[in-house]
C-alpha positions in Angstrom: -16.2 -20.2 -21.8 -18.9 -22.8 -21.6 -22.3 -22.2 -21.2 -22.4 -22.6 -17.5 -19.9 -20.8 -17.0 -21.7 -17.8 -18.9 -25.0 -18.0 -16.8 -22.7 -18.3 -13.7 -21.0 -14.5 -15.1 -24.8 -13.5 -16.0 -26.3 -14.3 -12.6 -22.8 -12.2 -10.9 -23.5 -9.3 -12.6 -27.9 -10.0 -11.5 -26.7 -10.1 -8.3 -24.6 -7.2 -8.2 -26.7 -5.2 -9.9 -29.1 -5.7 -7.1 -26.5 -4.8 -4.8 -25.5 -2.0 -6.3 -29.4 0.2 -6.5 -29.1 -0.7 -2.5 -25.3 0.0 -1.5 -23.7 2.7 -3.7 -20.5 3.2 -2.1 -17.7 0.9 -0.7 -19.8 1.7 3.1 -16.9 -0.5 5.4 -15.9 2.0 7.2 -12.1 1.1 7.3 -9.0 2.9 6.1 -9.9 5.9 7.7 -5.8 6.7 7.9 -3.4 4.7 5.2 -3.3 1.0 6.6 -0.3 -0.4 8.0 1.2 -3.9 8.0 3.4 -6.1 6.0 2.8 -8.4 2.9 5.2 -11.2 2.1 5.0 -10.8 -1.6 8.3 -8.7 -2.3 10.6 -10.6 -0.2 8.8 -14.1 -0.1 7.8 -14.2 -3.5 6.3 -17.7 -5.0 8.9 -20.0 -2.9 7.4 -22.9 -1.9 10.1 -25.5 -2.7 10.2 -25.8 1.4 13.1 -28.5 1.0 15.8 -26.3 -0.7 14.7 -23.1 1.5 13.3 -23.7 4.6 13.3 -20.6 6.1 11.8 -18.6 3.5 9.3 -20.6 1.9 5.8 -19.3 2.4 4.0 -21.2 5.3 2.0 -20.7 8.2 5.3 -20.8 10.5 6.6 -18.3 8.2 3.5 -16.2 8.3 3.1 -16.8 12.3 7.0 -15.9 12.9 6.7 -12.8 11.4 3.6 -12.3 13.1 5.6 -12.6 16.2 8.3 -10.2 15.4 5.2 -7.7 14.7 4.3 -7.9 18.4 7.6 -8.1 20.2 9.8 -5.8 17.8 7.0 -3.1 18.8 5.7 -2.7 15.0 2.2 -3.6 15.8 2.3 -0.8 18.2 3.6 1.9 16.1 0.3 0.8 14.1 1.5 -1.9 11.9 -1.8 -3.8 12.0 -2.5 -6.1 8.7 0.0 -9.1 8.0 -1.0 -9.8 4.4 -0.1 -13.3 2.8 0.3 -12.9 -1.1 -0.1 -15.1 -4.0 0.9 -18.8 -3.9 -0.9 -19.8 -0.5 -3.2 -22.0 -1.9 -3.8 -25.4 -3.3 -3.5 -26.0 -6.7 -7.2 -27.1 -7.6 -10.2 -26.2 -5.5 -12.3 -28.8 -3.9 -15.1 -31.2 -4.6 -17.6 -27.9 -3.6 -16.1 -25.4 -5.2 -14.4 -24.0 -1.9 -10.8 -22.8 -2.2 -8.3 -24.4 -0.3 -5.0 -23.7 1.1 -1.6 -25.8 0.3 -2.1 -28.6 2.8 1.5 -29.0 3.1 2.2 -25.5 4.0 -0.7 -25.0 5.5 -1.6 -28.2 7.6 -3.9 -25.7 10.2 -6.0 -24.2 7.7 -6.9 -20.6 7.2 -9.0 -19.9 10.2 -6.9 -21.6 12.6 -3.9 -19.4 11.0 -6.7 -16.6 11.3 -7.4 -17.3 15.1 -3.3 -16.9 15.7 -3.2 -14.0 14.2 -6.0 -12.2 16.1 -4.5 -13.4 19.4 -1.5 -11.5 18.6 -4.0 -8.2 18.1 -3.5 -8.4 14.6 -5.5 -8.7 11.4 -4.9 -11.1 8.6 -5.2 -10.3 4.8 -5.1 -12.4 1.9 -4.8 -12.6 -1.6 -7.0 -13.8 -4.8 -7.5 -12.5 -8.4 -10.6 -11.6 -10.6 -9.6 -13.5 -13.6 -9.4 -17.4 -14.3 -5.9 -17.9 -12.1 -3.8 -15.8 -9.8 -0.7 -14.6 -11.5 1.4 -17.6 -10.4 -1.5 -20.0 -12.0 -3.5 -20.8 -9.1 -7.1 -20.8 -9.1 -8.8 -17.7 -9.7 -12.1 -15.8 -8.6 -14.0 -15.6 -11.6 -17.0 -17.1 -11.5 -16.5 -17.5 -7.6 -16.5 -14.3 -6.3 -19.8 -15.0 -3.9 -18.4 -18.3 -3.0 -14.9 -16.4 -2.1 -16.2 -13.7 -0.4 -17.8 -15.6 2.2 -15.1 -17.9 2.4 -12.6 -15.2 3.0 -15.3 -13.9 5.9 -15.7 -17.5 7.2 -12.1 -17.6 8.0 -12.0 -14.4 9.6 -9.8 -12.8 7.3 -9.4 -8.9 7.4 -8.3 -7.6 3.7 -8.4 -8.9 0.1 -5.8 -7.9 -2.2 -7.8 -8.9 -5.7 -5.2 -8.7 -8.5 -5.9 -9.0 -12.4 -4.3 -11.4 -13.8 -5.7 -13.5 -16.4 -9.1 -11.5 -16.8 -10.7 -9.5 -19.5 -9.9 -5.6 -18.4 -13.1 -4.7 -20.0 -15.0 -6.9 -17.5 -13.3 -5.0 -14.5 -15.4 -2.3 -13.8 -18.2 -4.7 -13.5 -16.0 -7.7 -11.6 -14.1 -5.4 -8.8 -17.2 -3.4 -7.7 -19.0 -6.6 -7.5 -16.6 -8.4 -5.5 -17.0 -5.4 -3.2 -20.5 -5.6 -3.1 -20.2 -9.1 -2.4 -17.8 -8.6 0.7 -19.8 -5.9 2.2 -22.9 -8.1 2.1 -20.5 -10.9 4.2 -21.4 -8.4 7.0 -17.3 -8.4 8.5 -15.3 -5.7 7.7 -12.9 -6.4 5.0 -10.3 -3.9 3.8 -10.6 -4.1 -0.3 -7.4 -3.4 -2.2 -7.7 -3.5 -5.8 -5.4 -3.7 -8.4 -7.8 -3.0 -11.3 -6.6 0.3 -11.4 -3.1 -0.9 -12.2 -4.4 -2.9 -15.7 -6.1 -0.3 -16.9 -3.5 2.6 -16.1 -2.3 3.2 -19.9 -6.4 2.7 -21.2 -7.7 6.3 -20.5 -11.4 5.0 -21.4 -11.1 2.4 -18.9 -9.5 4.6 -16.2 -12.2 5.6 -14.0 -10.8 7.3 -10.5 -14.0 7.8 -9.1 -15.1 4.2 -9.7 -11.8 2.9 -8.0 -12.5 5.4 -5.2 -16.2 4.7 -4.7 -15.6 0.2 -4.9 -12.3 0.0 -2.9 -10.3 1.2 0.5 -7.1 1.2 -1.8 -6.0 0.5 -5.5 -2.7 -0.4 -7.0 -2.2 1.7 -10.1 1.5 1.3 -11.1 4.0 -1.1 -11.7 5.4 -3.5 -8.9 7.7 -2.6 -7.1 11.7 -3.9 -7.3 14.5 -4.1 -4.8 16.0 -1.1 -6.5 16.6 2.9 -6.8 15.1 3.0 -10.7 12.2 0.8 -9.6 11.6 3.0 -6.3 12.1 6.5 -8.4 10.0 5.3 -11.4 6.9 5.5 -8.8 7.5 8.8 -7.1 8.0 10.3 -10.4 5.0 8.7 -11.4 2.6 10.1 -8.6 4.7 13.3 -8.6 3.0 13.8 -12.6 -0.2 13.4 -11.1 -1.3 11.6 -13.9 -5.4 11.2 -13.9 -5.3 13.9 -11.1 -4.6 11.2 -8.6 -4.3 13.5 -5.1 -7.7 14.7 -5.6 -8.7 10.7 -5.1 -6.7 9.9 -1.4 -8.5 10.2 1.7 -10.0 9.1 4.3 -11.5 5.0 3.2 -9.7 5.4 0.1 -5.7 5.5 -0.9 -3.8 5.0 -4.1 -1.3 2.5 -3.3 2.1 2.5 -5.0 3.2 -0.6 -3.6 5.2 -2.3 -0.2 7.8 -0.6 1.6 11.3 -2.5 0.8 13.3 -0.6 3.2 15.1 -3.4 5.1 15.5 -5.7 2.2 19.1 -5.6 -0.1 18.8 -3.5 -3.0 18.4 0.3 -1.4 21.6 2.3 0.3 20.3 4.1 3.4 19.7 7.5 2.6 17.2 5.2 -0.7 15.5 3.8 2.3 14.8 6.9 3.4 13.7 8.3 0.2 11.1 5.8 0.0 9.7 5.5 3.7 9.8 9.9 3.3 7.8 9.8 0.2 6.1 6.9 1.4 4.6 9.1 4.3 4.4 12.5 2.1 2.3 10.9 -0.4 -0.5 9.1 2.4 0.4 6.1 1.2 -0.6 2.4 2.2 2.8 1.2 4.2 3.0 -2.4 3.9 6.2 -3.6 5.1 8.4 -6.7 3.0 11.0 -7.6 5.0 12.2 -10.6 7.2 11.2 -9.0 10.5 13.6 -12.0 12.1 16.5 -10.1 10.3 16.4 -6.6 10.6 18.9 -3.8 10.1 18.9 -1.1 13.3 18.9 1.3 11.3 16.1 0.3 9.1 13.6 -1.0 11.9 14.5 2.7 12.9 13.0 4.5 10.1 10.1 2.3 9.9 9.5 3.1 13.9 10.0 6.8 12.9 7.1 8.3 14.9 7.7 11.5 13.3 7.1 10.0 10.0 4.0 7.7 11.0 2.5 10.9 11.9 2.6 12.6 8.5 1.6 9.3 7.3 -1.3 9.0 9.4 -2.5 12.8 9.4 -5.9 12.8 9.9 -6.5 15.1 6.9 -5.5 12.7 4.3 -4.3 14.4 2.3 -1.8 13.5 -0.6 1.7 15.4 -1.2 2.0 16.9 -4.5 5.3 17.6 -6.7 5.7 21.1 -6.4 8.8 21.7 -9.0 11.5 19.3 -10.4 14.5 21.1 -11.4 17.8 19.8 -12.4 17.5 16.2 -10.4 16.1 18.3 -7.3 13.0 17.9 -6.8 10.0 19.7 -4.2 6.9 18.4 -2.6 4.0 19.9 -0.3 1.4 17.8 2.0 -1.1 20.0 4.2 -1.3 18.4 8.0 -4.3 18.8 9.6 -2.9 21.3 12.2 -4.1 25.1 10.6 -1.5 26.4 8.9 1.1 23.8 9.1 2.5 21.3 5.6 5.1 18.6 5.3 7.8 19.6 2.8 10.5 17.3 1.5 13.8 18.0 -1.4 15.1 14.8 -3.1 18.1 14.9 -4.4 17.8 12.7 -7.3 21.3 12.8 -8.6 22.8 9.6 -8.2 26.3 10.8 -8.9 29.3 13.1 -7.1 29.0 15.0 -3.8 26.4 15.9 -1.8 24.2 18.9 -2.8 23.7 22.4 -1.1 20.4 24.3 -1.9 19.4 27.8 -0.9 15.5 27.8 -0.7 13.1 29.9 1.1 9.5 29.2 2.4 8.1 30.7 -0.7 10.5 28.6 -3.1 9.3 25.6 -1.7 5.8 26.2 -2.2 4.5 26.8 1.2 1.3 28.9 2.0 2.2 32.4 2.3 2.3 34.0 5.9 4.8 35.8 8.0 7.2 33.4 9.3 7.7 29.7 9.1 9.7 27.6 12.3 10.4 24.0 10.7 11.1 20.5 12.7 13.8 18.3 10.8 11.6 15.3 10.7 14.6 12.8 11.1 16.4 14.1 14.2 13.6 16.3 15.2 15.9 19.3 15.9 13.9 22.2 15.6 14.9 25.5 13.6 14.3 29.0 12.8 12.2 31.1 12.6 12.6 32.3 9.0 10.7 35.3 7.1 9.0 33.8 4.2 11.3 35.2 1.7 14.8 34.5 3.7 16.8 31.8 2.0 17.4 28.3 4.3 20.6 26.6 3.4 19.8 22.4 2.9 22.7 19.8 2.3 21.3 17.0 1.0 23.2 13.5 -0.1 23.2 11.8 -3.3 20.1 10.0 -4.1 18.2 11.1 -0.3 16.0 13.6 1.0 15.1 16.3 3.5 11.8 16.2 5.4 10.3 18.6 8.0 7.5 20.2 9.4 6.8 24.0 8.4 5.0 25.4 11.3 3.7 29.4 10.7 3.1 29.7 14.7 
């Protein structure tokens, strides 16, 4: 580090300081429900050889086409709002002022104009950087810019930051992500802040600090990325369903922890995986941030991610986050409270990735629900509607290889 480069980090952490005596909470008033959208980062990736592969390499025509598929595919409606653009967008160096710019070859409008197209289509835009020296595909970082990039992000118009970690100190975190928050706040627009600090510091008890992450940002990465896969996809369920550092007592309203983008629709999940994920997805009040090529969409995968039954345990008002309730011999239980008195979300994975599909025999009280005199329950898939059953009287549940059963246990 050179010496300017020091008093540049010495006059961040002034300034925040100052910030923080006057604004002692995250105060943007977004995220009062899990946000919606998609990101481009687990399909896209880093391609940006444009030549070899046109039609997936990240530009504004690629961000602007699936902005169009948002609107006329009806996703933005269903409440799909942010279209996120990940790592990789910008140039390789910054310019003459210090001022971050994006590729000019990929993006030949700029980010406001980009910005501008995105709002007309009733959308938001997000956007990516990273608190350490370079992003973690070596572009050019945040640290010692985080002023500078807050208001640039503003300037733009740009709705969320996704700050990752690469290439920083993860003792400096604490003091870097609430700062950058500080910093966006004090931009005056309303700018959804996911963090990712929680996600470096994850196997550093001393430096895991939930009520730090819940107080500087809207949501917070705290697991591994996600993979196009079923042991990817199950390694974060079973994750969250250990609760590790008590995270459900963390989620709600302004402030989610955020295991990472929805792949249903891509290549690596069967159908009843898809579900799995968009189900647990939903139970746990998760961010949904779709990565997919919304020009190439599966039916029956656009239908699940359209699932109005499932946006609505998602978006519950309450907020709050599903916990495991038992795992037993690759079967597996889990409860979220809904904000109607009375009534939870339950869901059964099947876990087993091998032989037939499974038959259970399970009453209200073996699943974990509140106690009370009768339970009628809405198959959240097909919305059929059964019972009513006592709370002891055994329900009889089939469930597939490697999928899941959701409904809606209603006492009234």
């Amino acid at each position: 580090m050179t010496i300017a480069q020091a008093c540049l980090l010495v006059l961040l952490v002034l300034i925040y300081q100052i910030g923080h005596d006057q604004v002692v909470s995250l105060d943007n008033g977004l995220a009062l429900t899990p946000p919606m959208g998609w990101m481009h980062w687990e399909r896209f990736r880093c391609i940006t050889n444009c030549t070899e592969q046109p039609n997936d390499c990240l530009t504004e025509d690629l961000i602007k086409s699936q902005a169009d598929k948002m609107v006329s595919e009806g996703y933005r409606d269903a409440g799909y709002q942010y279209l996120s653009i990940d790592d990789c967008w910008m140039a390789k160096e910054r310019d003459s002022k210090g001022t971050l710019v994006p590729d000019p070859v990929r993006f030949p409008s700029g980010m406001k104009a980009l910005a501008d197209y995105i709002h007309g289509k009733g959308l938001k835009l997000g956007i990516y950087e990273d608190f350490g020296t370079a992003t973690c595909q070596e572009y050019p970082g945040s640290e010692f810019y985080l002023q500078k990039d807050a208001q640039t992000f503003a300037d733009w118009g740009v709705d969320l930051l996704k700050l990752d970690g690469c290439n920083s100190n993860v003792n400096d975190m604490k003091t870097g992500y609430e700062a950058m928050g500080q910093f966006l706040n004090k931009t005056g627009r309303p700018i959804l802040y996911l963090c990712s600090w929680p996600a470096y510091v994850q196997k550093m008890p001393a430096l895991t600090d939930y009520p730090a992450f819940k107080k500087t940002c809207n949501q917070w990465r705290n697991y591994d990325d996600i993979q196009d896969s079923w042991d990817s996809l199950y390694s974060i369920i079973d994750y969250y369903g250990s609760n590790q550092y008590n995270l459900s007592a963390y989620a709600g309203p302004g402030s989610w922890n955020d295991p990472d983008e929805l792949i249903v629709g891509g290549f690596g999940l069967s159908s009843g995986q898809e579900v799995v994920q968009m189900g647990m997805w939903a139970m746990m009040a998760s961010p949904l941030f779709m990565s997919l090529d919304l020009r190439n969409v599966r039916p029956e995968s656009k239908a699940l991610l359209l699932n109005k039954n499932l946006l609505a345990i998602n978006q519950d008002p309450l907020g709050k986050q599903a916990i495991r309730v038992w795992k037993i011999n690759k079967v597996e239980v889990w409860i979220k409270p809904l904000s109607k008195p009375g009534a939870s979300a339950f869901a059964i994975i099947n876990t087993d990735d091998e032989g037939d599909p499974r038959v259970f025999h399970l009453s209200p009280a073996e699943l974990g629900l509140p106690q009370t005199a009768q339970y009628n329950m809405t198959d959240v898939l097909t919305n059929e509607h059964f019972g009513p059953f006592l709370y002891s009287q055994s329900i009889k549940f089939t469930i597939n290889p490697t999928s899941i059963f959701i409904a809606i246990a209603d006492p009234s």
